[in-house]
C-alpha positions in Angstrom: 0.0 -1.8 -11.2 3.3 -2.1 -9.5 4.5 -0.5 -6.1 6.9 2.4 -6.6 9.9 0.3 -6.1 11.7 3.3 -4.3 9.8 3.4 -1.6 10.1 1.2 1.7 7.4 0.2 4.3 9.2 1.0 7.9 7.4 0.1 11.3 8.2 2.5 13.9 6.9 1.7 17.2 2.9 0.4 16.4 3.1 3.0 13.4 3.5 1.9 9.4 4.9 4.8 7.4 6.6 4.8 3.8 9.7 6.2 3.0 12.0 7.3 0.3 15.2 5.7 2.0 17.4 7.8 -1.4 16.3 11.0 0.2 19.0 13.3 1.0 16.7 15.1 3.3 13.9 14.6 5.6 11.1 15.5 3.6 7.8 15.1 6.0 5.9 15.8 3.5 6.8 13.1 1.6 6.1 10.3 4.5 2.9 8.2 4.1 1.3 6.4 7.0 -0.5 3.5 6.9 -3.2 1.1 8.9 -2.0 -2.0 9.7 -4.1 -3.7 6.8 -2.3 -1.2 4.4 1.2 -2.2 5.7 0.0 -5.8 5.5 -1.5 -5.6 1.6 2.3 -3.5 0.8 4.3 -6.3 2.4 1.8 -8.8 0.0 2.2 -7.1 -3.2 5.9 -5.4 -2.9 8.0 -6.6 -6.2 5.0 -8.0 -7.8 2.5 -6.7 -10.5 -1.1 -6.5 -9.3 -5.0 -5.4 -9.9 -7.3 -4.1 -7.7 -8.8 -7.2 -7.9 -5.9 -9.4 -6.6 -5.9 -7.0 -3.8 -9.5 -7.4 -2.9 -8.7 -11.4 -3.0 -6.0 -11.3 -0.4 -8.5 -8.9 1.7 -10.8 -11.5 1.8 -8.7 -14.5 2.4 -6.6 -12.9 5.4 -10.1 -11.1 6.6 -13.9 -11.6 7.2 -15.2 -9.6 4.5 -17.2 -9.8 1.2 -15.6 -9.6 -2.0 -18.1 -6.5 -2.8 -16.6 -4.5 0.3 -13.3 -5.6 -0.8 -13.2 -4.7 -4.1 -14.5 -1.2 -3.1 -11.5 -0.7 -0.5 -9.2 -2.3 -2.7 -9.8 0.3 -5.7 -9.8 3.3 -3.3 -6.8 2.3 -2.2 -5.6 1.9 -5.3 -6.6 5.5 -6.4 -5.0 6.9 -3.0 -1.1 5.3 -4.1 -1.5 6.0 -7.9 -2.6 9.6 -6.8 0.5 10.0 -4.1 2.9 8.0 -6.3 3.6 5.0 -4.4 2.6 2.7 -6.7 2.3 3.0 -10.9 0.3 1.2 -13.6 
């Protein structure tokens, strides 16, 4: 999987939010906010290929948690961007 390499991780004030910076218009609808673990895992894997897996490995080298709970976050998330079309296998 691969992060849809038209989209761009913007911080704006203590918020995370993705945006299409190609847009012609402001399109609300098409801005996605993030946690501050999200916007940390985007700025990880931007311009790289990745698994769920790989993603549940950085979770549990930058935080205290199990690989299990990891991996189940990791492939949710996972579902979540493939489903909204920020990232693509």
């Amino acid at each position: 999987m691969k992060l849809n390499s038209n989209l761009i991780l913007r911080q704006i004030g203590r918020e995370y939010m993705i945006v299409n910076p190609f847009s012609d218009t402001i399109d609300m609808a098409q801005v996605y906010s993030m946690n501050d673990t999200a916007a940390w895992l985007w700025e990880h894997l931007e311009d790289k290929e990745f698994t769920a897996d790989e993603m549940a490995s950085l979770l549990c080298d930058e935080y205290e948690v199990d690989m299990e709970t990891a991996r189940k976050d990791a492939n949710e998330l996972c579902r979540q961007w493939l489903e909204s079309g920020l990232a693509m296998e």
